[in-house]
C-alpha positions in Angstrom: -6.6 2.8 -33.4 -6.6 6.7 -32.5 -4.9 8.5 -30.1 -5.6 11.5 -28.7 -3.0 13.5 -26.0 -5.0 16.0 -24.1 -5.5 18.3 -21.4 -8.0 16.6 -19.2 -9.1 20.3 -18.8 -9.5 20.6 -22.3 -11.8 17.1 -22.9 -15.2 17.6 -24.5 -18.4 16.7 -22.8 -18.2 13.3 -25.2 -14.8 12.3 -24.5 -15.6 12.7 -20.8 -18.9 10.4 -20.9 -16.7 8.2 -22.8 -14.3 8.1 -19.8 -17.1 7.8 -17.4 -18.3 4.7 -19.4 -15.0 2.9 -19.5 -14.8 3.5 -15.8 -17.8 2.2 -15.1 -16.9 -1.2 -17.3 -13.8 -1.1 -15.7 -14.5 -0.6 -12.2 -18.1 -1.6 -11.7 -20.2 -0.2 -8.8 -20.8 -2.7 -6.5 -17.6 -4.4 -7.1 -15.0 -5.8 -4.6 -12.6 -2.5 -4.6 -8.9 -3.7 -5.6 -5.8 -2.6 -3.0 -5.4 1.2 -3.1 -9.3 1.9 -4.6 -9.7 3.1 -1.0 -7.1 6.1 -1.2 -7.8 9.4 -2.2 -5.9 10.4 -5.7 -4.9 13.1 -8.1 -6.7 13.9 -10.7 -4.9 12.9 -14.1 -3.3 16.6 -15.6 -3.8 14.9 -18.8 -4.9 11.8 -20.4 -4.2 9.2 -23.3 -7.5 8.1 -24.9 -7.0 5.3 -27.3 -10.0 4.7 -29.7 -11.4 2.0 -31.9 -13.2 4.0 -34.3 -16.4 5.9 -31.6 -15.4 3.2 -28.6 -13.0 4.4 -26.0 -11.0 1.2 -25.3 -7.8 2.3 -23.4 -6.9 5.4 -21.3 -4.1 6.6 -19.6 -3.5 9.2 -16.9 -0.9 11.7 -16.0 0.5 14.3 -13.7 4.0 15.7 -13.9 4.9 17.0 -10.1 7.6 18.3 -8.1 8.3 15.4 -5.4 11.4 14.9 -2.9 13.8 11.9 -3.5 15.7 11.8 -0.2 14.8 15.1 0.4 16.3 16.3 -3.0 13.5 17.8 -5.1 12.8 16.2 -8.5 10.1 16.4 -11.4 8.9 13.4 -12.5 5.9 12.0 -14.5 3.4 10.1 -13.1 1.1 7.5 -14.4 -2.3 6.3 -13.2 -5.8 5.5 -13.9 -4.2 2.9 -16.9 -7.8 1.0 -17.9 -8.5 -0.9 -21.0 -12.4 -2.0 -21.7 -12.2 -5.8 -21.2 -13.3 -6.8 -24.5 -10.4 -4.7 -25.8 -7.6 -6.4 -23.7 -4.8 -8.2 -24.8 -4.7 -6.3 -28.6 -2.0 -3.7 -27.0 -3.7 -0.5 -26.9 -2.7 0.0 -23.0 0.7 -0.6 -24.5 0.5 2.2 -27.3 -0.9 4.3 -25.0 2.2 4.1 -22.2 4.7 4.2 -24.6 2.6 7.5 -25.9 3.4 8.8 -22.4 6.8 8.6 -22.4 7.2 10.5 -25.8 5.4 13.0 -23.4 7.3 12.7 -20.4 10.8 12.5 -22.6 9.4 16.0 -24.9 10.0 17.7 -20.8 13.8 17.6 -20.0 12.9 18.7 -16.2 11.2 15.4 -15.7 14.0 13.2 -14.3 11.9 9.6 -14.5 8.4 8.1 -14.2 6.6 6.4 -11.6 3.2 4.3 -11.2 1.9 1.9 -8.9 0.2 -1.3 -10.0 -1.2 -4.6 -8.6 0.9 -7.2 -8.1 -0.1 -9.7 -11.1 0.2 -6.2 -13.7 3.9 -5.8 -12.7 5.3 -8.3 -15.9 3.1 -6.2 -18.2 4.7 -3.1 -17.3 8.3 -4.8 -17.1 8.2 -5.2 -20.6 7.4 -1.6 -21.2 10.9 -1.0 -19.5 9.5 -0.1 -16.0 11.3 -1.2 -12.8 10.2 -1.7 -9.3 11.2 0.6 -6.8 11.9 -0.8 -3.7 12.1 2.1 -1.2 9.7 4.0 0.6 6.9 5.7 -1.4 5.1 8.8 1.0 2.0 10.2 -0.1 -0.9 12.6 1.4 -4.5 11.5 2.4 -6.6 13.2 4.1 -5.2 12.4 7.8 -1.6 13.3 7.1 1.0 11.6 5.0 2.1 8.1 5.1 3.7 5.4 3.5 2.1 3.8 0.5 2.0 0.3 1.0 -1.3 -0.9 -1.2 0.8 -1.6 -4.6 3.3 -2.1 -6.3 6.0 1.2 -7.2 7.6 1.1 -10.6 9.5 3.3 -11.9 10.8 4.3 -15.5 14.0 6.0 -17.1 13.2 9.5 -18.3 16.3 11.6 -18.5 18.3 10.3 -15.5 18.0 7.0 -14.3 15.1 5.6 -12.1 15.9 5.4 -9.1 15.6 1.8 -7.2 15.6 2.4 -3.4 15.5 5.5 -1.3 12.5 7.5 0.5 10.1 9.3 -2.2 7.9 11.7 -1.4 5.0 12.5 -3.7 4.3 15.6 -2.2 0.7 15.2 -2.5 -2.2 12.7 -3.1 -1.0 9.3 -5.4 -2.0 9.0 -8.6 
């Protein structure tokens, strides 16, 4: 397996389609959208692509924001779009791919912790990567205003200070 750590700025025209194509597998039109497919979200600042030789089989989002933890401001990382082709499941290339991330998010020393929201069933898979739930409020923006994000799971991850567990967190912007 390869990975590549890019700007999603800097992706070329293949690596893109390649993204498109694992979306597409991943989230088929015409499917019954998961909780949360209906917000609007951030696009991913930069991405993991894990590849098995010219097949893109994993990918990884991420933004690194400014956000408000009970109204103190804090940099953290964020994850999102996480998506591994399912015939590629279960061999751990989302798992490479995340811990990947964190050598990223660790490399900043503003960025205090990690956050990213998951379904419900997904949450074990991520414990064992070290991330925690967060049981406080998460805010977000959508297009009518902000409001509480209610349609997954929060997690959270140790970065250079510890994750917090409870509190009011404001994104400051769209999820990811």
């Amino acid at each position: 397996m390869q990975l590549d750590l890019k700007a999603v700025a800097d992706l070329t025209a293949v690596e893109q389609a390649a993204r498109d194509a694992l979306t597409a597998v991943v989230y088929p039109p015409n499917a019954t959208p998961t909780p949360g497919e209906e917000l609007t979200s951030a696009a991913p600042q930069w991405v993991i692509l894990a590849w098995e030789g010219e097949q893109l089989v994993s990918h990884v989002g991420i933004v690194v924001r400014d956000v408000t933890l009970d109204g103190r401001e804090v940099r953290i990382g964020g994850i999102g779009s996480v998506k591994t082709h399912p015939a590629a499941r279960g061999r751990g290339h989302a798992g490479v791919a995340l811990r990947r991330a964190s050598v990223f998010f660790a490399a900043d020393p503003a960025i205090a912790f990690a956050l990213l929201v998951c379904l419900p069933p997904l949450v074990p898979f991520y414990g064992k990567l070290g991330w925690q739930p967060f049981d406080g409020a998460l805010l977000v923006e959508q297009p009518g205003g902000r409001v509480p994000f209610t349609a997954n799971e929060v997690l959270v991850l140790p970065v250079h200070d510890r994750a917090p567990r409870a509190g009011t967190l404001d994104l400051q912007g769209l999820p990811w």
